[in-house]
TORSE-724384 format. One record per residue (C-alpha): residue in three letters; x, y, z. Coordinates in steps of 0.02 Angstrom, whole numbers, plus 50000, padded with zeros to 5 digits. Layout:
REM TORSE-724384
ALAXYZ/...
END
This chain:
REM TORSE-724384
UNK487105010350469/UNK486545025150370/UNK485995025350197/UNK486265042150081/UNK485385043849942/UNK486175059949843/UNK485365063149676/UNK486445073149545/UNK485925083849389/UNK487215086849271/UNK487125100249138/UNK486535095948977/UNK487885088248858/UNK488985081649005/UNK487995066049047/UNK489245055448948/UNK490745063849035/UNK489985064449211/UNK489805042949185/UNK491485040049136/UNK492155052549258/UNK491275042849392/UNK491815026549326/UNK493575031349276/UNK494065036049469/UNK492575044249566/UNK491445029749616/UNK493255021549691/UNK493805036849786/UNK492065037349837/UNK492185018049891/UNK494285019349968/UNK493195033150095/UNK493525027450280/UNK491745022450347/UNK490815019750162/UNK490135002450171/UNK489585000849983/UNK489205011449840/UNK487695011249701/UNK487925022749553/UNK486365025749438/UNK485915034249299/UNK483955041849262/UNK482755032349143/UNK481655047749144/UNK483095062449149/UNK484605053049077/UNK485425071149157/UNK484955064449324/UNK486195052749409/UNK486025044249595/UNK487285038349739/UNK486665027349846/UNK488095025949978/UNK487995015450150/UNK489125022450305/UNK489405016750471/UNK488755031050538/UNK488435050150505/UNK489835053650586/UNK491035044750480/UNK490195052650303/UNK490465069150409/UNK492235063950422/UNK492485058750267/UNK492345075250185/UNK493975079550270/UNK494645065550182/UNK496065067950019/UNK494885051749929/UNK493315060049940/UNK494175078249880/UNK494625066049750/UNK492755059249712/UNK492035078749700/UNK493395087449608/UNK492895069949481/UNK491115082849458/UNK492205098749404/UNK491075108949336/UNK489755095349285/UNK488525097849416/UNK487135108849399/UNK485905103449556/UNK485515089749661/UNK484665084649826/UNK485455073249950/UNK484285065050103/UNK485165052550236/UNK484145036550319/UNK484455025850479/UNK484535008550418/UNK483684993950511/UNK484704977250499/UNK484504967750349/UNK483164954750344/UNK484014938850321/UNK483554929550136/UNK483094945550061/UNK484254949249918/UNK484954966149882/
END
């Protein structure tokens, strides 16, 4: 499994319309991706202009492939012009421990 964290900044006076964007359609093309295992959308406490995915795939290899895909063309063009930075950093995940809640 591999775990992507991306973290988002949108420009100032979109936050409202990057969230519903994301919940309107993005976070499910994001989700219908082949490979995506599961999907966490956040929003900053600190920087309420900071938003996070934190998206489990199969493998690199199938994120890789998924940018390819017409659902995840779908989940960025949800940004448009929104976006003004970010940072995105990608984990091997470990099996989980069993009894330890998500």
């Amino acid at each position: 499994m591999l775990l992507e964290i991306a973290e988002i900044e949108v420009r100032a006076g979109a936050e409202e319309s990057f969230a519903e964007a994301m919940h309107r359609s993005g976070l499910s093309d994001l989700a219908a991706c082949e490979g995506v295992v599961s999907v966490r959308f956040g929003r900053g406490v600190e920087n309420p202009s900071k938003f996070t995915f934190n998206v489990v795939w199969t493998s690199m290899e199938a994120h890789e492939a998924a940018r390819g895909l017409d659902a995840f063309g779908r989940f960025r063009a949800a940004f448009g012009d929104m976006g003004v930075g970010g940072a995105m950093s990608h984990y091997v995940m470990d099996e989980a421990i069993p009894g330890a809640s998500a």
